[in-house]
C-alpha positions in Angstrom: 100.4 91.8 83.7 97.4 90.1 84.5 93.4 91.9 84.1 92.3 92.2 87.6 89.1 92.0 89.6 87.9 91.7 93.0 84.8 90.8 94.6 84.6 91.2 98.9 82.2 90.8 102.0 80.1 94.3 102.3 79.4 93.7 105.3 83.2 94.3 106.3 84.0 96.6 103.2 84.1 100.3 104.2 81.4 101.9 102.0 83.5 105.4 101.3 85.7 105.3 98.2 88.9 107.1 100.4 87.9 104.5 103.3 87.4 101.4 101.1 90.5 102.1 98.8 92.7 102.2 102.6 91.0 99.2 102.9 91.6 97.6 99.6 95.7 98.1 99.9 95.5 96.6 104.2 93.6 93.3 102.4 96.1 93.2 99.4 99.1 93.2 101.6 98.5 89.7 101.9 99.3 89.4 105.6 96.9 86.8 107.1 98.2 84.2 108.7 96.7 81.4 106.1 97.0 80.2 102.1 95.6 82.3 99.4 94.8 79.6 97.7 91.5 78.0 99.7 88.2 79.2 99.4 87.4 77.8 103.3 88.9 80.9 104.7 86.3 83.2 103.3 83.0 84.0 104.1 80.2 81.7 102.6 78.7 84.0 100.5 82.2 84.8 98.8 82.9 80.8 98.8 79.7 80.3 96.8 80.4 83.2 94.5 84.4 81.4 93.8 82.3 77.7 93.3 80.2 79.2 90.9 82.9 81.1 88.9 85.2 78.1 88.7 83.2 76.4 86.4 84.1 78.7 83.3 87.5 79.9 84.9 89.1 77.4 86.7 91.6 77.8 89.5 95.3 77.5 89.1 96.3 76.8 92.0 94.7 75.5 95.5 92.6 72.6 96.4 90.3 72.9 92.9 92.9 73.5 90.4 93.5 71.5 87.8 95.8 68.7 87.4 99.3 70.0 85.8 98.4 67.2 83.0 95.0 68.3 82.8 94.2 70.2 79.5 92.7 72.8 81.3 95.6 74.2 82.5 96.4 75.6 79.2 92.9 76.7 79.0 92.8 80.7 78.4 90.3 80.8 81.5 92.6 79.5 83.9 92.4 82.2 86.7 94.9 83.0 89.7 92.7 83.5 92.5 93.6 84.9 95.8 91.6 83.7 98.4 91.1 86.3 101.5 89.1 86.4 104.7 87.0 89.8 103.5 88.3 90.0 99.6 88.3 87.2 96.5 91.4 88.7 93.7 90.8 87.3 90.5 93.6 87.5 88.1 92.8 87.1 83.9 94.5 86.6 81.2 93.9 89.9 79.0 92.4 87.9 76.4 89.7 86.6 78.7 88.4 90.2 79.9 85.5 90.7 77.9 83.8 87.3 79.1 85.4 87.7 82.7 83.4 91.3 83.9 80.0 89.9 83.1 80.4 86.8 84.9 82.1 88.0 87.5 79.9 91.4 88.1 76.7 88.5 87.5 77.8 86.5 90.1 78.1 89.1 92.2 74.9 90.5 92.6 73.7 86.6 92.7 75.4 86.0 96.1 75.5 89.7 97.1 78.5 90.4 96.8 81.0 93.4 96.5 82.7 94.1 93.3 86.2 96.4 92.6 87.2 97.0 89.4 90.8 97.8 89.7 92.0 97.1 86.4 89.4 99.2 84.6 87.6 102.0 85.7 88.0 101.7 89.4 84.3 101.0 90.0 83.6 100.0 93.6 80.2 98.3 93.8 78.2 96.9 97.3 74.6 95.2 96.6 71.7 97.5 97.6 68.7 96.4 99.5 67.0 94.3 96.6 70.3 92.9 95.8 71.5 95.2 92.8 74.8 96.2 92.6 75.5 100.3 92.9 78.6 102.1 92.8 80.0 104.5 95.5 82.3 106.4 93.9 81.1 106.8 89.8 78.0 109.1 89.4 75.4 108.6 86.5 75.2 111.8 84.6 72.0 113.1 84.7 69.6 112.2 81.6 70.3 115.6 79.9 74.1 115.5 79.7 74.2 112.1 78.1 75.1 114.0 74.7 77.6 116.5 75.9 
């Protein structure tokens, strides 16, 4: 089992948990008609967010992956991306979790982005006007109820 994470166009994304999570299982059937595995089927904001997360968790397979000699292919970081139209998947290795949220969730908001946590607490986050993420299905708790 592989620690799971998904970034997607919000333009396309339905922006209702029930909607987007209907959504989420039509874009992870994996029925369009092209490879997983290249970043030029997907839109240029999610192709710059998959550039950018490379460099510290590099592809295994596809047109940047390493070379099966290279060392980095036993690297921890080595990531099994699936490459969508609307939707990036990112699959981790468990020991890799901690370091892979923050980048991930950073590079996100940098190229305004969506970001689903599946393998954690199901967050489902679309950038707001200044560019911050905010989730549409997990409410704060008001200030009072922190300590109850």
């Amino acid at each position: 089992m592989s620690y799971d994470l998904m970034v997607f166009n919000p333009k396309t994304a339905p922006r209702t948990a029930s909607d987007f999570m209907q959504w989420y299982k039509q874009q992870t059937a994996w029925e369009e008609d092209h490879s997983y595995t290249d970043p030029k089927v997907t839109s240029e904001a999610l192709n710059g967010w998959f550039l950018d997360m490379i460099t510290d968790f590099p592809a295994l397979n596809g047109p940047y992956a390493p070379a099966d000699d290279d060392d980095k292919m036993d690297n921890d970081e080595i990531t099994d991306y699936s490459i969508g139209k609307e939707i990036i998947y990112a699959g981790f290795r468990w020991s890799v979790a901690e370091k892979a949220y923050p980048k991930m969730l950073t590079l996100a908001e940098k190229h305004k982005v969506g970001f689903y946590d599946p393998s954690g607490d199901g967050s489902i986050l679309f950038p707001n006007n200044h560019g911050r993420l905010e989730a549409i299905n997990i409410k704060s708790k008001p200030w009072w109820k922190f300590w109850s």
